[in-house]
SETI-376247 format. One record per residue (C-alpha): x, y, z. Coordinates in nm, 2 decimals, always signed. Example, Ala and Ser with C-alpha at 12.3 -4.5 7.8 and 13.67 -1.06 7.14 Angstrom:
2
ATOM       xx       yy       zz
ATOM    +1.23    -0.45    +0.78
ATOM    +1.37    -0.11    +0.71
//
This chain:
162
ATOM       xx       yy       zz
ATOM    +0.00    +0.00    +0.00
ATOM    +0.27    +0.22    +0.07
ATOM    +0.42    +0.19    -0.30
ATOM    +0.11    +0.31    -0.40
ATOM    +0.06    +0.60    -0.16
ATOM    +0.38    +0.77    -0.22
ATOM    +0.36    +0.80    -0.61
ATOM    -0.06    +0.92    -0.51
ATOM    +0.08    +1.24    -0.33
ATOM    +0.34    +1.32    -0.53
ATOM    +0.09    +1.34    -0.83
ATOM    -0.14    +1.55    -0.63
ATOM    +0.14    +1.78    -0.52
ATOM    +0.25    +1.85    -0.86
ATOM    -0.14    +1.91    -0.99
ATOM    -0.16    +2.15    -0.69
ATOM    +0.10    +2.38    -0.85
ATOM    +0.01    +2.26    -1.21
ATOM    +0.21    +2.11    -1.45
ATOM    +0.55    +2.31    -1.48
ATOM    +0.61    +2.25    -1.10
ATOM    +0.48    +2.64    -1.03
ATOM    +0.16    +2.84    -0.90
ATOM    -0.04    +3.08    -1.13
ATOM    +0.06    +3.40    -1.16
ATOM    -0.11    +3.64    -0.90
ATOM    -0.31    +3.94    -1.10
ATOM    -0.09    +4.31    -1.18
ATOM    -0.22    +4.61    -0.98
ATOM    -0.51    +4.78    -1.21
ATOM    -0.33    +4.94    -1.47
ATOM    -0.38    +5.29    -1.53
ATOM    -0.66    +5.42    -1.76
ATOM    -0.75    +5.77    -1.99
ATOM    -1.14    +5.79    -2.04
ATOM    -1.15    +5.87    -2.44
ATOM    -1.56    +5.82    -2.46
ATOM    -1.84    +5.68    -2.29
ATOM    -2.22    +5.69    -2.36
ATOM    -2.55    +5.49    -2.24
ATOM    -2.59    +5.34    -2.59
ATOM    -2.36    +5.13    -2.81
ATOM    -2.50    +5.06    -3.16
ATOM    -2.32    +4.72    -3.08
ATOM    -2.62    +4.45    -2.99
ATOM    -2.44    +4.28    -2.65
ATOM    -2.67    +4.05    -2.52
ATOM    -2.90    +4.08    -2.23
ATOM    -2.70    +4.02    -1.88
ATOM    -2.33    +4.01    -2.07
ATOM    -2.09    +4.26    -2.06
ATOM    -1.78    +4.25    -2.31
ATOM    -1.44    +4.39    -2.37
ATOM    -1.21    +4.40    -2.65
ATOM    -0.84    +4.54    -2.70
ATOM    -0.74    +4.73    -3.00
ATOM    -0.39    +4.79    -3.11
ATOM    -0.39    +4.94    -3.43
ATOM    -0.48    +5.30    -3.56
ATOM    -0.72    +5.12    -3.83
ATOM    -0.93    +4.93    -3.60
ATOM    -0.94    +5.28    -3.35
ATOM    -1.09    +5.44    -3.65
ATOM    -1.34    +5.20    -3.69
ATOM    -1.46    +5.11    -3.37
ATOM    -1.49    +5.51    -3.30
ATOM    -1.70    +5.51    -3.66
ATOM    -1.91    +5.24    -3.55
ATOM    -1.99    +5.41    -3.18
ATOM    -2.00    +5.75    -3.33
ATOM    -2.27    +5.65    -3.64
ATOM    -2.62    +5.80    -3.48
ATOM    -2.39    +6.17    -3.43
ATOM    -2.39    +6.39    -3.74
ATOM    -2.13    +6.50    -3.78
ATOM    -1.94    +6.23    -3.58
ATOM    -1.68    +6.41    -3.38
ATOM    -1.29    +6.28    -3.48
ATOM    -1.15    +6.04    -3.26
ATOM    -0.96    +6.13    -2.95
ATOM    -0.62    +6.09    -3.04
ATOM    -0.44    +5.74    -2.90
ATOM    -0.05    +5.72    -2.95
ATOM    -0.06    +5.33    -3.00
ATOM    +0.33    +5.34    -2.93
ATOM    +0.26    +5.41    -2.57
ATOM    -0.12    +5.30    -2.59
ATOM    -0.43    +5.07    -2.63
ATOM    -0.79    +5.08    -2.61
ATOM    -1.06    +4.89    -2.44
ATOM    -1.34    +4.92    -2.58
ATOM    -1.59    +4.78    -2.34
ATOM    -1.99    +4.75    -2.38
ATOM    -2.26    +4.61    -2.16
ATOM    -2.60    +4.48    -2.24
ATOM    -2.96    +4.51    -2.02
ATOM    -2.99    +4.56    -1.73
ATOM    -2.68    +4.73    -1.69
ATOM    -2.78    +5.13    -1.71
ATOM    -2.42    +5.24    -1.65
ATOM    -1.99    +5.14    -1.68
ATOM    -1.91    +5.30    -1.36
ATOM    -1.55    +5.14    -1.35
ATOM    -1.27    +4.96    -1.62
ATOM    -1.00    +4.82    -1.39
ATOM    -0.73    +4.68    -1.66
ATOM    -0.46    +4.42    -1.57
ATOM    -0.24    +4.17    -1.69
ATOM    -0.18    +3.80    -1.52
ATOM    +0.05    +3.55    -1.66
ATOM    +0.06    +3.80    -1.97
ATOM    -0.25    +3.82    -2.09
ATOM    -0.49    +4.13    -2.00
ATOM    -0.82    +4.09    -1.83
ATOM    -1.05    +4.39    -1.70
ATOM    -1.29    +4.41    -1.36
ATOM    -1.60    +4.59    -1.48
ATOM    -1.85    +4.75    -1.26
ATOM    -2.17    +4.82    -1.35
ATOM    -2.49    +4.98    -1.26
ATOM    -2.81    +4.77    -1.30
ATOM    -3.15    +4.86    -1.32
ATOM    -3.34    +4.84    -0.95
ATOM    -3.70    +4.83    -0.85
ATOM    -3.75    +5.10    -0.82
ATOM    -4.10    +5.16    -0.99
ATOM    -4.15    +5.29    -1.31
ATOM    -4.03    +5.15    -1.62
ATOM    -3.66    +5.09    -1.63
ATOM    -3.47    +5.27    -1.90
ATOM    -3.31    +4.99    -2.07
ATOM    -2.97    +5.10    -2.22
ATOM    -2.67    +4.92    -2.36
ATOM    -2.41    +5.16    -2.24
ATOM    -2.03    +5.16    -2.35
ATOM    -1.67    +5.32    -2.21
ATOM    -1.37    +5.32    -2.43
ATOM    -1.02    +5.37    -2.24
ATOM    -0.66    +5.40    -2.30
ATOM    -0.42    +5.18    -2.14
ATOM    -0.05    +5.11    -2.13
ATOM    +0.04    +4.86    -2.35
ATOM    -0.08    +4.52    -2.30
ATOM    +0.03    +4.18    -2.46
ATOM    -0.22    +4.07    -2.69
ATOM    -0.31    +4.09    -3.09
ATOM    -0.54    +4.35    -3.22
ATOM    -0.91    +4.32    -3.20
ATOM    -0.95    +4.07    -2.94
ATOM    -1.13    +3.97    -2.69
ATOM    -1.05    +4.02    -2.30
ATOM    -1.17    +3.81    -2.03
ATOM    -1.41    +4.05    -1.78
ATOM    -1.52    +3.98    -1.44
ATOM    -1.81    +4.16    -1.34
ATOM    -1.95    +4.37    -1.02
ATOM    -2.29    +4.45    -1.04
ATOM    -2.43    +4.74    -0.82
ATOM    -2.80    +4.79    -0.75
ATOM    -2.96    +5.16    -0.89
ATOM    -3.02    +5.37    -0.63
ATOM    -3.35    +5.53    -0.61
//
């Protein structure tokens, strides 16, 4: 029994601290941010209860993600300017029930970004609730990642006061 045993923990050591022998990599500090836009509405149609995030890293796919959110304002204002040597966006968007991005908390664990969104959702707090889709776009440092791709959110939901 004890030829079994020994090999048993050792296995469940090593799966403890996955399979290179070491732990995860804890998550950065929030990374600084630069508000370029925000609004209560994103043309984009993000599902009901999901909120998304997405990095760009190029000047083309700036311009065209500011287009996109910028479509229902004539004339659409030009883009915030975004030195892509220093910079990146995050473009992030929320669907129903969330009425508001109140925070984008960028960072980067074992090299890849992620973001901590909180939102505002809609209370009960009588009345029809003003369902809204809302979006923030923000500059960050550099991040590791290709352009026009998707970052993994975790989301805080607060209550609407009323």
């Amino acid at each position: 029994m004890r030829g079994v045993l020994l090999p048993l923990v050792l296995v469940l050591a090593g799966a403890s601290t996955g399979c290179a022998g070491r732990r995860a990599d804890p998550p950065s500090p929030a990374l600084p941010t630069r508000l370029l836009d925000q609004a209560q509405t994103t043309p984009d149609q993000v599902p009901t209860g999901v909120v998304t995030a997405r990095l760009i890293a190029t000047p083309d796919t700036w311009t065209r993600t500011w287009q996109r959110v910028q479509a229902g304002r004539y004339p659409p204002p030009s883009p915030p300017p975004v030195d892509f040597g220093a910079e990146r966006v995050l473009y992030v968007a929320a669907g129903p029930p969330a009425m508001a991005i109140t925070d984008v908390a960028p960072s980067v664990t074992g090299g890849r970004p992620q973001v901590a969104v909180t939102i505002t959702v809609a209370g009960s707090c009588g009345g029809a609730a003003v369902v809204s889709r809302p979006y923030r776009l923000v500059a960050v440092p550099p991040v590791p990642g290709p352009d026009d791709t998707e970052v993994p959110v975790t989301v805080t939901r607060t209550p609407q006061r009323c």
